[in-house]
mmCIF file of the C-alpha atoms, coordinates in Angstrom:
data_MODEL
# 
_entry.id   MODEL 
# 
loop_
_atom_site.group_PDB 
_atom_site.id 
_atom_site.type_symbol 
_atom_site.label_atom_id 
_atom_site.label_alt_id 
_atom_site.label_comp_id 
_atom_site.label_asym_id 
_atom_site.label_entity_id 
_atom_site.label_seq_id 
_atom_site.pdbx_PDB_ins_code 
_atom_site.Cartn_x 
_atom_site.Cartn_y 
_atom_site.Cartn_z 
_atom_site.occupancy 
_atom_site.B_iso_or_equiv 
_atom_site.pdbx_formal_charge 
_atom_site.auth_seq_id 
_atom_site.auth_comp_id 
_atom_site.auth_asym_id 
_atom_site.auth_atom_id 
_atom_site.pdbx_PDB_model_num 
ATOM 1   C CA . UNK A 1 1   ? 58.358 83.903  167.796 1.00 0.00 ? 1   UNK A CA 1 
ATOM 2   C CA . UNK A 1 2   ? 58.670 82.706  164.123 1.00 0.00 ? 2   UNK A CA 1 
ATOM 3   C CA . UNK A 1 3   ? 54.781 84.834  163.633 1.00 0.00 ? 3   UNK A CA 1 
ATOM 4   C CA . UNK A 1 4   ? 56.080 87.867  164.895 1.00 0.00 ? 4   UNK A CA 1 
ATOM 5   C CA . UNK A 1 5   ? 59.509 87.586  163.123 1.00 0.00 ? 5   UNK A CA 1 
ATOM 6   C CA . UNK A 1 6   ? 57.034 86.506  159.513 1.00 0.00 ? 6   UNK A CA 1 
ATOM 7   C CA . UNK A 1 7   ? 55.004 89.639  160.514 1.00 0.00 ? 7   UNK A CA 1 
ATOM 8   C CA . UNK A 1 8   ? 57.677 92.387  161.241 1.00 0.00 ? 8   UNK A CA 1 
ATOM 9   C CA . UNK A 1 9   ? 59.453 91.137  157.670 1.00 0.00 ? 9   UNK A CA 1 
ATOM 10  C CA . UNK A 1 10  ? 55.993 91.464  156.070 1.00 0.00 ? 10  UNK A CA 1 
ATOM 11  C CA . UNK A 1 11  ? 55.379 94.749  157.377 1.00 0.00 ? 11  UNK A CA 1 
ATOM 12  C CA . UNK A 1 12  ? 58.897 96.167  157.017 1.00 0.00 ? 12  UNK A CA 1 
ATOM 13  C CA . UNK A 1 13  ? 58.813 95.721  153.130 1.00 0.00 ? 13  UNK A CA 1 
ATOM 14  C CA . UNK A 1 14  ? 60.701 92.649  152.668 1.00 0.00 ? 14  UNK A CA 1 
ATOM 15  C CA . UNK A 1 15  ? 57.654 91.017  151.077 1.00 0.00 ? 15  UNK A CA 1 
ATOM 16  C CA . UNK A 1 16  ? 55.334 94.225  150.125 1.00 0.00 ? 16  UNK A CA 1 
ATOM 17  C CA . UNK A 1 17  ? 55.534 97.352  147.998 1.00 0.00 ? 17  UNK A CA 1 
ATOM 18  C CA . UNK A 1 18  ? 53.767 100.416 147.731 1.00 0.00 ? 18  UNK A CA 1 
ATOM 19  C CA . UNK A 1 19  ? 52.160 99.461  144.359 1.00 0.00 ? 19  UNK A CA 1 
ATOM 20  C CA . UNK A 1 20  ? 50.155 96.340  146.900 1.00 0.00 ? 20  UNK A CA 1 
ATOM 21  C CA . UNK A 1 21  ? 49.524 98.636  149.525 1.00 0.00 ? 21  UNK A CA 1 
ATOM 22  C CA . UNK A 1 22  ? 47.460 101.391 146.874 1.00 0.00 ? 22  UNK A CA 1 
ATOM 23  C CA . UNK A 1 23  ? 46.028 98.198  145.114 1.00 0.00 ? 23  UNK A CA 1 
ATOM 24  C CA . UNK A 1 24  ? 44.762 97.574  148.388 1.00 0.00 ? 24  UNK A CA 1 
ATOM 25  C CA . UNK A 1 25  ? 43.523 101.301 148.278 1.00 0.00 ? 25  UNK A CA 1 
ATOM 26  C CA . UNK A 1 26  ? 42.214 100.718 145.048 1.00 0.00 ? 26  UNK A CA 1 
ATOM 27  C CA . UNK A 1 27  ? 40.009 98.021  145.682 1.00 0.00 ? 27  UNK A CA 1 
ATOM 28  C CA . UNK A 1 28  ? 38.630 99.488  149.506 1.00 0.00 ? 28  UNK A CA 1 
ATOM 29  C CA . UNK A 1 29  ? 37.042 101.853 147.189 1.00 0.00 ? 29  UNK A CA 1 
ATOM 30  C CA . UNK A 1 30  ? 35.793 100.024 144.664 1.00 0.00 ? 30  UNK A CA 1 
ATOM 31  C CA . UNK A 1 31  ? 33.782 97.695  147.090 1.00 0.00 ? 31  UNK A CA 1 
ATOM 32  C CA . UNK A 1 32  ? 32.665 100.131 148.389 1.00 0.00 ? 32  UNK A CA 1 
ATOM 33  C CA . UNK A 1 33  ? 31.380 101.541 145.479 1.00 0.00 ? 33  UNK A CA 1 
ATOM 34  C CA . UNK A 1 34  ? 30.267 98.723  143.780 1.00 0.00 ? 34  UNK A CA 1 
ATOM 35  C CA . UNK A 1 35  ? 28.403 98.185  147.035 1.00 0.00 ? 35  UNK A CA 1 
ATOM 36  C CA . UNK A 1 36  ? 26.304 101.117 146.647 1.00 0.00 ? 36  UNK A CA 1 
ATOM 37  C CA . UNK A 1 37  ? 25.351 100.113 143.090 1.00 0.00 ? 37  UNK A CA 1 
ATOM 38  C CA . UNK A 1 38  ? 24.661 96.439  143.602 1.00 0.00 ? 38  UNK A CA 1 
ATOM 39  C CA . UNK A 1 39  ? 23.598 96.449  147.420 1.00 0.00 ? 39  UNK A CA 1 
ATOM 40  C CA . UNK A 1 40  ? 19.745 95.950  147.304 1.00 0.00 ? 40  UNK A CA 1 
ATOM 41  C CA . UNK A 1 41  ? 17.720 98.875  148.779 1.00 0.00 ? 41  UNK A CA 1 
ATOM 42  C CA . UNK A 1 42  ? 16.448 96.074  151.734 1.00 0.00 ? 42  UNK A CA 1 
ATOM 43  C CA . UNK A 1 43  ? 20.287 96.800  153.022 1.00 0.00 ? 43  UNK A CA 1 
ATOM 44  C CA . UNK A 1 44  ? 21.468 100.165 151.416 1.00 0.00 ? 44  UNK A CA 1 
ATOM 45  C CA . UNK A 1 45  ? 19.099 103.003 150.091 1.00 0.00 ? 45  UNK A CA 1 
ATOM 46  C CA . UNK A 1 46  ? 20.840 105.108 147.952 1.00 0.00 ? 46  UNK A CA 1 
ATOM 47  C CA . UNK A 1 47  ? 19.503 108.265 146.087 1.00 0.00 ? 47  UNK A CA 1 
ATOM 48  C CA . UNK A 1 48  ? 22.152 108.176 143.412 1.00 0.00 ? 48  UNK A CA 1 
ATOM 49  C CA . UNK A 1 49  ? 21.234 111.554 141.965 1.00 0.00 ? 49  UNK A CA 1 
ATOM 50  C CA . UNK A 1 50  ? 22.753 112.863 145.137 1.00 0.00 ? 50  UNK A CA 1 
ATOM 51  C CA . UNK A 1 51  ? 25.717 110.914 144.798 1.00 0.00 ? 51  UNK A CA 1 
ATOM 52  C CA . UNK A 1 52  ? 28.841 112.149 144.366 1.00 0.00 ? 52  UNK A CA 1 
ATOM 53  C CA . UNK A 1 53  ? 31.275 109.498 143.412 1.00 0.00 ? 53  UNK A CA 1 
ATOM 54  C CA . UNK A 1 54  ? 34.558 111.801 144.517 1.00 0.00 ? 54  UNK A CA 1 
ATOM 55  C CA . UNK A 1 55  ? 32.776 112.790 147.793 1.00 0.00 ? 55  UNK A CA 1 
ATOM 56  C CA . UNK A 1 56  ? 32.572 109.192 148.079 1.00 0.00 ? 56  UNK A CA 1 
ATOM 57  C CA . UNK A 1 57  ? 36.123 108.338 147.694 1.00 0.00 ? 57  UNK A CA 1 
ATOM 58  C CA . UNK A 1 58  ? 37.354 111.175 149.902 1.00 0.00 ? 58  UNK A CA 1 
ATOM 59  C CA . UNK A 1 59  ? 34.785 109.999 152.707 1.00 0.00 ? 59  UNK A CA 1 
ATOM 60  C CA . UNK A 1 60  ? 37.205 106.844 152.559 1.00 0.00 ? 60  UNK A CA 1 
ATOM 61  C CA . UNK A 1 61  ? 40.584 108.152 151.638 1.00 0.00 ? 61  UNK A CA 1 
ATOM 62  C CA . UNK A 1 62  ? 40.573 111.119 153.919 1.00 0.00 ? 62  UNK A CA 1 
ATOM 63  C CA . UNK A 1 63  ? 39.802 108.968 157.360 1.00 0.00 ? 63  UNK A CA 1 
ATOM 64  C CA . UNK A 1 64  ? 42.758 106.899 156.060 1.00 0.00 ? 64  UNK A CA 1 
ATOM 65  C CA . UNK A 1 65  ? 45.181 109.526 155.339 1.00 0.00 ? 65  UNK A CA 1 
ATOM 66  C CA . UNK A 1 66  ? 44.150 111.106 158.776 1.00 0.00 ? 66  UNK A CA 1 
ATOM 67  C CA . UNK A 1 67  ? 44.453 108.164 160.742 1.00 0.00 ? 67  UNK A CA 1 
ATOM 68  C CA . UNK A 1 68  ? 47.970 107.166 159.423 1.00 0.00 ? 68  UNK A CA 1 
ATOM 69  C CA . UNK A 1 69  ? 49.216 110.733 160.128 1.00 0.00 ? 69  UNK A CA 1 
ATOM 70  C CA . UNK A 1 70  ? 47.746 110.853 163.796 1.00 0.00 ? 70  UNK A CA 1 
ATOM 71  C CA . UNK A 1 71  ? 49.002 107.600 164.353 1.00 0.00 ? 71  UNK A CA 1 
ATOM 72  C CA . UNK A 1 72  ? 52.704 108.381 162.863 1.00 0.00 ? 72  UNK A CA 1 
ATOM 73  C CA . UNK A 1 73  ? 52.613 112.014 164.121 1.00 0.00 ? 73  UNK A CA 1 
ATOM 74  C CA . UNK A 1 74  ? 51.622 110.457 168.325 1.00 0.00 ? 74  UNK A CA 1 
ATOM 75  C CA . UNK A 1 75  ? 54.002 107.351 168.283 1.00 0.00 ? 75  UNK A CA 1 
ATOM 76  C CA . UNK A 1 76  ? 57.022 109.225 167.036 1.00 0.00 ? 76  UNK A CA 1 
ATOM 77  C CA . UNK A 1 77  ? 56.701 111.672 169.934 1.00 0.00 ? 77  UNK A CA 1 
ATOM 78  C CA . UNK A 1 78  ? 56.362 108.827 172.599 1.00 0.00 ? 78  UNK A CA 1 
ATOM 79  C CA . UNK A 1 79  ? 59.314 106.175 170.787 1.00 0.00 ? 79  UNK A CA 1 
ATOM 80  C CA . UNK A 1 80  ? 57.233 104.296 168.483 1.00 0.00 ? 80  UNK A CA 1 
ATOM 81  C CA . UNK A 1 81  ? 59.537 102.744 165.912 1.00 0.00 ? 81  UNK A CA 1 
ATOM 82  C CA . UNK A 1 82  ? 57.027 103.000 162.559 1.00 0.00 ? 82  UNK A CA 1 
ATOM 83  C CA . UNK A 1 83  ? 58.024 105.255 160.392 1.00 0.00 ? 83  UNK A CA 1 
ATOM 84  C CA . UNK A 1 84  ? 55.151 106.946 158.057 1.00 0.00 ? 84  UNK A CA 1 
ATOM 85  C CA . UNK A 1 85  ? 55.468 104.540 155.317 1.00 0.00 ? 85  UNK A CA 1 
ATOM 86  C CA . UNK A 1 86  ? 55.093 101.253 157.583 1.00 0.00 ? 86  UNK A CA 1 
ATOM 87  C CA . UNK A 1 87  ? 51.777 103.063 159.703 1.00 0.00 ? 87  UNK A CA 1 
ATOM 88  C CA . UNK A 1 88  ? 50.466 103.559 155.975 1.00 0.00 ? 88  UNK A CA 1 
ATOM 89  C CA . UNK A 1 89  ? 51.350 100.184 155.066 1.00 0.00 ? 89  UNK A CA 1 
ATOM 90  C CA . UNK A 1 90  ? 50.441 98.011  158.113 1.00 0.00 ? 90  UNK A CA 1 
ATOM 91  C CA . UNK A 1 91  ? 46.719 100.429 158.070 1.00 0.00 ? 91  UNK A CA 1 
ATOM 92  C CA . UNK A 1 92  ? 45.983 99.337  154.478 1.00 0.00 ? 92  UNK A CA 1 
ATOM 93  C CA . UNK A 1 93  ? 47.376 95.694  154.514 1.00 0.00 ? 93  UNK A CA 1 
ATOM 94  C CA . UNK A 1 94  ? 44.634 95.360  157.644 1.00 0.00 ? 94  UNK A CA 1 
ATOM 95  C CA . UNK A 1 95  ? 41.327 96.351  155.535 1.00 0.00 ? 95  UNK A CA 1 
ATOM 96  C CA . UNK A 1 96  ? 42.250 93.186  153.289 1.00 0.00 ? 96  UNK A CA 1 
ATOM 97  C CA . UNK A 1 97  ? 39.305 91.495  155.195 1.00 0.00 ? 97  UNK A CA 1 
ATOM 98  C CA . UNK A 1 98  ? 36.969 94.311  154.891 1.00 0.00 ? 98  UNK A CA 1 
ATOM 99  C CA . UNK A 1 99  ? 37.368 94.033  150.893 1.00 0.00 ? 99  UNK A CA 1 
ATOM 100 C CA . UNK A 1 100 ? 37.159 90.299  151.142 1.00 0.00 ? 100 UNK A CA 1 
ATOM 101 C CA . UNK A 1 101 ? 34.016 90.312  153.390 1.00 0.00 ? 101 UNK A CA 1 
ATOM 102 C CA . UNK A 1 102 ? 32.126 93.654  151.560 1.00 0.00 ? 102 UNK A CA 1 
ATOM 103 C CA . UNK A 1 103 ? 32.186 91.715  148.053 1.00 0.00 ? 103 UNK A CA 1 
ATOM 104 C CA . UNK A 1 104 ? 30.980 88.507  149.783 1.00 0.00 ? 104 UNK A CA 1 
ATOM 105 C CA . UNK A 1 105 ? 28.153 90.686  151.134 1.00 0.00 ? 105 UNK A CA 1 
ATOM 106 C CA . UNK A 1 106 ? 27.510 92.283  147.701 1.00 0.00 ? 106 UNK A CA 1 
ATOM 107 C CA . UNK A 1 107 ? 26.337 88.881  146.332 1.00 0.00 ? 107 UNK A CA 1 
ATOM 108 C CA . UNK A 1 108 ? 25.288 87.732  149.585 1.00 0.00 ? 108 UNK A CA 1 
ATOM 109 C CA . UNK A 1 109 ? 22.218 90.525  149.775 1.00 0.00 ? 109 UNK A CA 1 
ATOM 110 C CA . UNK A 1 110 ? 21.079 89.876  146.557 1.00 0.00 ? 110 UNK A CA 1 
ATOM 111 C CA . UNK A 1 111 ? 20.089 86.276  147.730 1.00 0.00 ? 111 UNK A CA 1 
ATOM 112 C CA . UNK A 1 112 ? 18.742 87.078  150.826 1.00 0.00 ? 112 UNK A CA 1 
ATOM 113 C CA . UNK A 1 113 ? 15.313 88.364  152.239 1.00 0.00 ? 113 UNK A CA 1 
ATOM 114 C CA . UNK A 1 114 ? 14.634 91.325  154.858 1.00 0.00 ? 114 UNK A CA 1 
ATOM 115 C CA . UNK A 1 115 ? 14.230 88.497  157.367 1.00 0.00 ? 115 UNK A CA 1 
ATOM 116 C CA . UNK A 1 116 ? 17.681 86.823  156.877 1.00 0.00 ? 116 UNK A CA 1 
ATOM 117 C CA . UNK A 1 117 ? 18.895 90.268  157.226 1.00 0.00 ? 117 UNK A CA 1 
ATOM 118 C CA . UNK A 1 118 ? 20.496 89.495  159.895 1.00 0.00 ? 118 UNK A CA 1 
ATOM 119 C CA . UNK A 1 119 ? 23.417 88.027  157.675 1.00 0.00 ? 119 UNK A CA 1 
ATOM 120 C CA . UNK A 1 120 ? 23.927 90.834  156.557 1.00 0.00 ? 120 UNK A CA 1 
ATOM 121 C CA . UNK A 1 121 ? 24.859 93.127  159.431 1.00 0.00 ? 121 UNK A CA 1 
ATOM 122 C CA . UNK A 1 122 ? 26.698 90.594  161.201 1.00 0.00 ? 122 UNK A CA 1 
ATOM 123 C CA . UNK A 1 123 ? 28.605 89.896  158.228 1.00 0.00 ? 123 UNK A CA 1 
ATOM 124 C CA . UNK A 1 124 ? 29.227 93.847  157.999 1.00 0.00 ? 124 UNK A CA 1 
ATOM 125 C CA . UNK A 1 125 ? 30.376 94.063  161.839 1.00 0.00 ? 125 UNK A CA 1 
ATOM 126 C CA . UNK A 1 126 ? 32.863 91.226  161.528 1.00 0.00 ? 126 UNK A CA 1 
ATOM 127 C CA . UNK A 1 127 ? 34.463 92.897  158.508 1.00 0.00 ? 127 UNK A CA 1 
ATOM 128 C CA . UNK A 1 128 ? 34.448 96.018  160.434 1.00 0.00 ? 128 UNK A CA 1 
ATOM 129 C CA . UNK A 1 129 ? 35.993 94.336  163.370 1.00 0.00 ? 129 UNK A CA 1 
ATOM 130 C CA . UNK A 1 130 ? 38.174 91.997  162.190 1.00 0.00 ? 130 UNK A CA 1 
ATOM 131 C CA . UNK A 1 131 ? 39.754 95.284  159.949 1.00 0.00 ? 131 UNK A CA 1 
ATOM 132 C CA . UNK A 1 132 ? 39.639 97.132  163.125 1.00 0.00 ? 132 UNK A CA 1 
ATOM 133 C CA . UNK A 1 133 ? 41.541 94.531  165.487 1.00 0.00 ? 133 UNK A CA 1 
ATOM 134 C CA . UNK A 1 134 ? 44.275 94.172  162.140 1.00 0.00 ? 134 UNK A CA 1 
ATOM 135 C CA . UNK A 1 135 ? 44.685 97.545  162.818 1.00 0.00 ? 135 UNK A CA 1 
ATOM 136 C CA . UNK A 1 136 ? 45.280 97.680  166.076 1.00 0.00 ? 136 UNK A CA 1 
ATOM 137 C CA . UNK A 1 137 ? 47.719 94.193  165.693 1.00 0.00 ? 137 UNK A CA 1 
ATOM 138 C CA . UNK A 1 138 ? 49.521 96.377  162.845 1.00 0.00 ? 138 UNK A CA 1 
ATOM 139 C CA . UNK A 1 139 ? 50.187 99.274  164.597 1.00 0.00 ? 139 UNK A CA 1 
ATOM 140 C CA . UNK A 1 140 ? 51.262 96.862  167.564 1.00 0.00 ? 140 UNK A CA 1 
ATOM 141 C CA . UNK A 1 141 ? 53.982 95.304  165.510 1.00 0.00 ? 141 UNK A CA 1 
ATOM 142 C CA . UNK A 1 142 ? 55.342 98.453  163.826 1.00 0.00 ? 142 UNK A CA 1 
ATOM 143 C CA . UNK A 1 143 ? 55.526 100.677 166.544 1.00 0.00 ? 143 UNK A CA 1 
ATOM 144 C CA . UNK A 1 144 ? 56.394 97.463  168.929 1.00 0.00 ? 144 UNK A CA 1 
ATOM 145 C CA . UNK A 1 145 ? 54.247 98.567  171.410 1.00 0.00 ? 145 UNK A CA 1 
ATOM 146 C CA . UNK A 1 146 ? 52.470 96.365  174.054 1.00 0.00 ? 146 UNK A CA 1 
ATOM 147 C CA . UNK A 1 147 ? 48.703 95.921  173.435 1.00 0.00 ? 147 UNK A CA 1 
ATOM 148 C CA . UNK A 1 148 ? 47.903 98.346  176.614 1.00 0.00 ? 148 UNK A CA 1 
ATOM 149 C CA . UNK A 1 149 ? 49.973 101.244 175.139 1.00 0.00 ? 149 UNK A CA 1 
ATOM 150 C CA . UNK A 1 150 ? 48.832 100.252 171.280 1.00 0.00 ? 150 UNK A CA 1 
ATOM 151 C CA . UNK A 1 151 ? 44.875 100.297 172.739 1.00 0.00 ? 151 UNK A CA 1 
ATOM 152 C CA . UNK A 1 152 ? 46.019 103.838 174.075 1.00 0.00 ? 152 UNK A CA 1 
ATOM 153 C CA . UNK A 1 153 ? 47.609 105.263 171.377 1.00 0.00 ? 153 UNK A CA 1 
ATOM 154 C CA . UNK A 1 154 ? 44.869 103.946 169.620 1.00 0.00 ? 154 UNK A CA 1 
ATOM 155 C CA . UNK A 1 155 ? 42.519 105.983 171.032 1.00 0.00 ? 155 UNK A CA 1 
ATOM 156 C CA . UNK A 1 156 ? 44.914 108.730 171.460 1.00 0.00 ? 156 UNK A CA 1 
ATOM 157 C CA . UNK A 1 157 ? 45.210 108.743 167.176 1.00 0.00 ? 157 UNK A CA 1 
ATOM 158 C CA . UNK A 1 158 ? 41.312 108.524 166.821 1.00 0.00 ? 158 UNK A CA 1 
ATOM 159 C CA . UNK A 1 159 ? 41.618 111.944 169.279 1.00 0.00 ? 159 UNK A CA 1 
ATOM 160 C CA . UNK A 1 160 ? 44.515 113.344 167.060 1.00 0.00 ? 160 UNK A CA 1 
ATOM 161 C CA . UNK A 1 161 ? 42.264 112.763 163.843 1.00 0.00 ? 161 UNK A CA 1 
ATOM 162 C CA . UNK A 1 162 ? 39.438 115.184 165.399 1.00 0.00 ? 162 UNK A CA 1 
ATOM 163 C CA . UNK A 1 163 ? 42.243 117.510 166.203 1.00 0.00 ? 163 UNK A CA 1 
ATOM 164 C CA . UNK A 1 164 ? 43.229 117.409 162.260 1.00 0.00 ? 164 UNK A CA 1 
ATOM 165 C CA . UNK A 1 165 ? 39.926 117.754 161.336 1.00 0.00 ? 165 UNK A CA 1 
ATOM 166 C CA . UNK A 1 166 ? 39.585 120.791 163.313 1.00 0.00 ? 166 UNK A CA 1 
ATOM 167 C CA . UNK A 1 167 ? 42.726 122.607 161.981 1.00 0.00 ? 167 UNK A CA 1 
ATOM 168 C CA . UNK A 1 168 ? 41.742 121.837 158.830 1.00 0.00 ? 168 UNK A CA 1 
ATOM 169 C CA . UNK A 1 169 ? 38.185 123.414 158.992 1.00 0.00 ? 169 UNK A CA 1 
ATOM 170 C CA . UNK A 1 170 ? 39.944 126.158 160.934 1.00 0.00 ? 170 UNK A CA 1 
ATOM 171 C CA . UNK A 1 171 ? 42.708 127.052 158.224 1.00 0.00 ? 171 UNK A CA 1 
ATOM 172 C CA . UNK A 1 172 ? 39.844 126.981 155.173 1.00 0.00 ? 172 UNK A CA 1 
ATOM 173 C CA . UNK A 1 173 ? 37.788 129.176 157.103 1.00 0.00 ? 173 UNK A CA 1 
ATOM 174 C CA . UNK A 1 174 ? 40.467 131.887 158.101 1.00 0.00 ? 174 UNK A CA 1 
ATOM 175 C CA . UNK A 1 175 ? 41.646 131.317 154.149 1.00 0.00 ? 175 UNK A CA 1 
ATOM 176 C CA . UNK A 1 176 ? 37.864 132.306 153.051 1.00 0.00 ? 176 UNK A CA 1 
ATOM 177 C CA . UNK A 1 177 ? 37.497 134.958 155.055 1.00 0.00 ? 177 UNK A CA 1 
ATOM 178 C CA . UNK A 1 178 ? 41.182 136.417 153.830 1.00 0.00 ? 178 UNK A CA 1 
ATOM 179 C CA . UNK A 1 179 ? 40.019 135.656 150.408 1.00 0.00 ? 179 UNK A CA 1 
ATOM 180 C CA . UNK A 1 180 ? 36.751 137.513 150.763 1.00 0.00 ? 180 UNK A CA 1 
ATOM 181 C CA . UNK A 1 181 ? 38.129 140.616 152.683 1.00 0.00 ? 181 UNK A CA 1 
ATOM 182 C CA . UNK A 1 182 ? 40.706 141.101 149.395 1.00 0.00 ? 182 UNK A CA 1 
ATOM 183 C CA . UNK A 1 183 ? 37.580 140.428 147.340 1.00 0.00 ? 183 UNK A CA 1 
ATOM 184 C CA . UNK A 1 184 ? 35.435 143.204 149.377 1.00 0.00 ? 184 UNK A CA 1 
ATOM 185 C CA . UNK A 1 185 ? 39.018 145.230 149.003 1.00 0.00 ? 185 UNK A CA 1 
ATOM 186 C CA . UNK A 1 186 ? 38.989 144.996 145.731 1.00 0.00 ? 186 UNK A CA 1 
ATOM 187 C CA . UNK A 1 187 ? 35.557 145.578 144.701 1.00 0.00 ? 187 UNK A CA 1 
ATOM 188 C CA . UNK A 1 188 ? 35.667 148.986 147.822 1.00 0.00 ? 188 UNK A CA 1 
ATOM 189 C CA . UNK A 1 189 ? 38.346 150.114 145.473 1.00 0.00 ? 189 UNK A CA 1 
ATOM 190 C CA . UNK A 1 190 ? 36.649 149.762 141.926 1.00 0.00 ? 190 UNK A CA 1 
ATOM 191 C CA . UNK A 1 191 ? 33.715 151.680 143.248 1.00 0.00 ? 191 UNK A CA 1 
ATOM 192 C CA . UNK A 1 192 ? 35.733 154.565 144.794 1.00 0.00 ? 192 UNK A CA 1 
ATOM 193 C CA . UNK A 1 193 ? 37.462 154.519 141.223 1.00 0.00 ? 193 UNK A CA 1 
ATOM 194 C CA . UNK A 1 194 ? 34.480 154.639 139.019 1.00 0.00 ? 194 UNK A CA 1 
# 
């Protein structure tokens, strides 16, 4: 009882700040940055003249920002007790390991060969995991859910993200094409005009 009680105080900023939790942010995507740049091509082959650095941050912060809103937006309709602020907190405080564990690999593949590659990816699906099961233990504790209905809400937010996604893409598109009819309006006019 005393590691849930330590948990739910951690989580419901008696020991944290917002200034952590974007520090956090901060240095997600600078590993993962710095892991393009430093990651020998035997692991990562990057064509940095194609590179674009804020494409690369969104491909990070976006995901994130999606993920805490699907996750805040299902559990408050079904009695989950996080409020957007905690879900945002208790998602960043979990990819702690995946920072640890990407910078470890950053040096790590510099002294390694192809063969001990190996290493490598495990060392990149345990950072992945271990994130990924802090996650899940997060959301568990701030929406005090049991581990069936966090595992289905879980899936239910990775569901809600694709549904984001698609509203997104759908409202840019019908803002385009409104944008280019009053463009074709326009121009229609000037050439009736002159």
């Amino acid at each position: 009882a005393s590691i849930r009680e330590g948990a739910n105080a951690y989580l419901k900023h008696q020991y944290t700040t917002v200034a952590k939790v974007f520090f956090i942010v901060f240095l997600v995507l600078l590993v993962c940055l710095l892991s393009m740049q430093f990651t020998p091509f035997l692991f990562m082959n990057v064509y940095w003249p194609s590179v674009n650095i804020i494409q690369q941050c969104l491909a990070v912060l976006l995901p994130l920002l999606f993920f805490v809103a699907g996750n805040w937006g299902l559990t408050t309709l079904f009695e989950g007790k996080g409020t957007f602020k905690d879900v945002y907190i208790a998602t960043c405080y979990a990819l702690t390991p995946y920072v640890i564990l990407q910078a470890a690999m950053i040096l790590l593949a510099n002294v390694i060969t192809a063969k001990e590659g190996a290493f490598y990816y495990v060392l990149e699906g345990l950072s992945l995991g271990w994130s990924g099961a802090l996650i899940i233990c997060g959301m568990m504790q701030t929406h005090d859910y049991s581990l069936g209905k966090t595992l289905l809400f879980t899936i239910m937010t990775l569901l809600a993200m694709v549904v984001i996604i698609f509203l997104l893409l759908l409202f840019f598109s019908l803002v385009g094409d409104g944008i280019g009819y009053f463009v074709s309006l326009y121009k229609e006019v000037l050439f009736r005009l002159y």
